[in-house]
C-alpha positions in Angstrom: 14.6 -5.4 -36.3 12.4 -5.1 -33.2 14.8 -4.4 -29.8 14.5 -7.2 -27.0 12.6 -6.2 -24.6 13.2 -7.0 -20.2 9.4 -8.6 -20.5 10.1 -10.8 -23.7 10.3 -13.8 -21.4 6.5 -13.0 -20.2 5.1 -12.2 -23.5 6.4 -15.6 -24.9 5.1 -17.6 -21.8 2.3 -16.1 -21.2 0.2 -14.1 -24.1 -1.7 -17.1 -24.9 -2.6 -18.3 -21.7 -3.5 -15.1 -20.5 -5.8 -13.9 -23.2 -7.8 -10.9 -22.3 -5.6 -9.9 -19.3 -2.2 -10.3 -21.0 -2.7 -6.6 -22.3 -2.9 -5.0 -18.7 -0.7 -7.6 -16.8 1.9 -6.6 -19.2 1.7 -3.2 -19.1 1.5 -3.5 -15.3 4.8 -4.9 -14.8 6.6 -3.1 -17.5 5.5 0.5 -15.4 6.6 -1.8 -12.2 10.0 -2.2 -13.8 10.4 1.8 -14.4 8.8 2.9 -11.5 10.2 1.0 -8.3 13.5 -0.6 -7.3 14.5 -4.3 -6.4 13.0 -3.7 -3.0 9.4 -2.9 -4.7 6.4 -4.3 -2.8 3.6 -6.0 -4.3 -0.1 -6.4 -2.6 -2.4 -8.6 -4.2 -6.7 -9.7 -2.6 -7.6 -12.6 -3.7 -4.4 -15.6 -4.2 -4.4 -18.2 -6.7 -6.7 -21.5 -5.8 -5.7 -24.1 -8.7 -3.3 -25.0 -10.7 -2.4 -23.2 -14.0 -6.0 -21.8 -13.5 -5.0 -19.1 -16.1 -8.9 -18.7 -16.6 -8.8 -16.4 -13.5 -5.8 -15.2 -14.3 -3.0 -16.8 -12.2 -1.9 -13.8 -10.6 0.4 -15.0 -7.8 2.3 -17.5 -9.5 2.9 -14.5 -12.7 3.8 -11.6 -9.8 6.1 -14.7 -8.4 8.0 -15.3 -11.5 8.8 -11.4 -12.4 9.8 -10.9 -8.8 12.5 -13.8 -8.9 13.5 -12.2 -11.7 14.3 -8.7 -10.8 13.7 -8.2 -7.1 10.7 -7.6 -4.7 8.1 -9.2 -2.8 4.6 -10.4 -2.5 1.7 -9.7 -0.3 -1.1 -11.8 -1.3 -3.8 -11.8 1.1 -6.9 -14.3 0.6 -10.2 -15.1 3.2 -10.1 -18.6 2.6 -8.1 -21.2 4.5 -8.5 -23.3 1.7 -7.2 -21.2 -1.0 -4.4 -20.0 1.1 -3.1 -23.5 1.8 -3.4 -24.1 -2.0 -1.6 -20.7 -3.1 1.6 -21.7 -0.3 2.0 -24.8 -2.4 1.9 -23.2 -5.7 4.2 -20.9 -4.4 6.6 -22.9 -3.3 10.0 -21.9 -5.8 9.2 -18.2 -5.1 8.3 -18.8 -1.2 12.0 -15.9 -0.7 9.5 -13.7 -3.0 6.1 -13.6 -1.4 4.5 -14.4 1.5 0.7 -15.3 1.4 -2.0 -14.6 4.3 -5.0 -15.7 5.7 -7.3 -12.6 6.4 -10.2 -10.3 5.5 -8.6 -8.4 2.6 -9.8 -5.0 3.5 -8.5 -5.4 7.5 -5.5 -6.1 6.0 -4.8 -3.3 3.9 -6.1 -0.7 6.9 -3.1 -2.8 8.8 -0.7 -2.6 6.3 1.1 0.0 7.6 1.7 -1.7 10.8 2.7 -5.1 9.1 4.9 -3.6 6.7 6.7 -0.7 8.7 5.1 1.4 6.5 6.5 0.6 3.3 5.0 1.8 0.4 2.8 -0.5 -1.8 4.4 -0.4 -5.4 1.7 -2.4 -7.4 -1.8 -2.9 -6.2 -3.8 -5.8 -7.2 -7.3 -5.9 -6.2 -9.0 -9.3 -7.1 -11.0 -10.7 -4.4 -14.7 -11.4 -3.8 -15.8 -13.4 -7.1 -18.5 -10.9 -9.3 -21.3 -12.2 -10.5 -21.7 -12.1 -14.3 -25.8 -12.9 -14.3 -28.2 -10.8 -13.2 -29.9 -12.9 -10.3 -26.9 -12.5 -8.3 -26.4 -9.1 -6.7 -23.0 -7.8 -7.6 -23.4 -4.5 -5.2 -21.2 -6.4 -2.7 -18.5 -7.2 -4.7 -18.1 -3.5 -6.4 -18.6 -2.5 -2.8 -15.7 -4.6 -1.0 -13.2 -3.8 -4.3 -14.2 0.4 -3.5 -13.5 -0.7 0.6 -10.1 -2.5 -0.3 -9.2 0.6 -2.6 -10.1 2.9 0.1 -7.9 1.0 2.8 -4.7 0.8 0.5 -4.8 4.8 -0.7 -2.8 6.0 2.0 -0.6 3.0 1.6 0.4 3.8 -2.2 3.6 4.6 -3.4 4.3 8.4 -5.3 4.6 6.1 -8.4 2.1 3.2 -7.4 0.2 1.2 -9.7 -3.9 -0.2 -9.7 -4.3 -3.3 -11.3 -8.2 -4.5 -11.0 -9.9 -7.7 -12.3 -12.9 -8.6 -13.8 -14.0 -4.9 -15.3 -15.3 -5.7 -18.8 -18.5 -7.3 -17.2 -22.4 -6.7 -17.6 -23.3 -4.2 -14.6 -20.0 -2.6 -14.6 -17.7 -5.4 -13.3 -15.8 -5.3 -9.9 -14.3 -2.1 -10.3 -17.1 0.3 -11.0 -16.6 2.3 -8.2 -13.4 1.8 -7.6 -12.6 2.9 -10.5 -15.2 6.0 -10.3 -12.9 6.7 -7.2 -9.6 6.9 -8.6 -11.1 9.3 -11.6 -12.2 11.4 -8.8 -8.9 11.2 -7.5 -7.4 12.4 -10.4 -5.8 9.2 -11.5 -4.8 8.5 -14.5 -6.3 5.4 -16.6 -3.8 3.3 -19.0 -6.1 0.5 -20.3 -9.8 -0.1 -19.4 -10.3 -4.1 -20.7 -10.8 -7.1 -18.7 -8.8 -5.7 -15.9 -8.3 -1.8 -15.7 -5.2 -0.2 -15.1 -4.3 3.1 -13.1 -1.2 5.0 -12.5 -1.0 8.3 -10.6 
């Protein structure tokens, strides 16, 4: 008989909904659990903007839920007024658990250190700046801005910290490409390349 696991809970609410990214969100949290305390620090670019919008992967509410559970709190940092205002009241029964700005995403990392006290980022979540899948859209800007938030955070990052990035499985690379060309050079370590890609020191 299979052992329970501490991420049972997520599996069964979420597998489904989460599809391609269950895989990596999973195995994000699980390393979260092993590798930081009840005073771990998550930073995510890019908030939720709709309702069980699980199609973008519903990130805040998720980090929300598993921080209620066993300690922690948010950072999610989003450009738009709009989806911050939105995020705030889909955040409302973890609001003790995270806190959501308004703000360019890369300032705020370079400023984290100031804002924070210069605590540690446990899990880094890099999801901001949509990519565009078809080719008459450039998608240099939005592989730029993820390698510029990645940049920002680095000296940020915990001994044990984690990378979680969206939107990698994707014609032309995806978000990450050079993000991710970054932490390889970096010497980081690579867990699960999918939708969203998944680094560990």
């Amino acid at each position: 008989m299979r052992q329970a696991t501490p991420l049972d809970w997520f599996a069964k609410k979420y597998e489904q909904k989460l599809g391609p990214r269950f895989p990596t969100f999973s195995r994000a949290l699980e390393l979260l659990l092993e590798r930081s305390g009840s005073n771990r620090a998550i930073v995510e670019t890019g908030c939720v903007r709709e309702k069980n919008d699980f199609s973008a992967g519903y990130s805040s509410v998720l980090f929300g839920e598993f921080l209620e559970r066993y300690g922690g709190h948010l950072h999610s940092v989003d450009i738009s007024e709009r989806n911050v205002v939105i995020c705030r009241k889909l955040m409302r029964r973890y609001a003790r658990f995270a806190t959501v700005y308004q703000s360019d995403s890369i300032a705020f990392l370079r400023d984290w250190p100031r804002l924070s006290g210069d605590a540690p980022i446990d899990l880094l979540y890099l999801d901001s700046l949509d990519y565009p899948v078809y080719n008459e859209f450039p998608r240099e800007e939005s592989q730029q801005h993820c390698l510029g938030e990645l940049e920002a955070a680095l000296s940020s990052l915990s001994t044990n910290a984690i990378v979680l990035i969206d939107d990698s499985d994707l014609p032309g690379g995806g978000k990450p490409l050079l993000a991710k060309q970054r932490l390889a050079e970096l010497g980081w370590h690579n867990e699960i390349d999918g939708y969203q890609t998944l680094w560990t020191r």
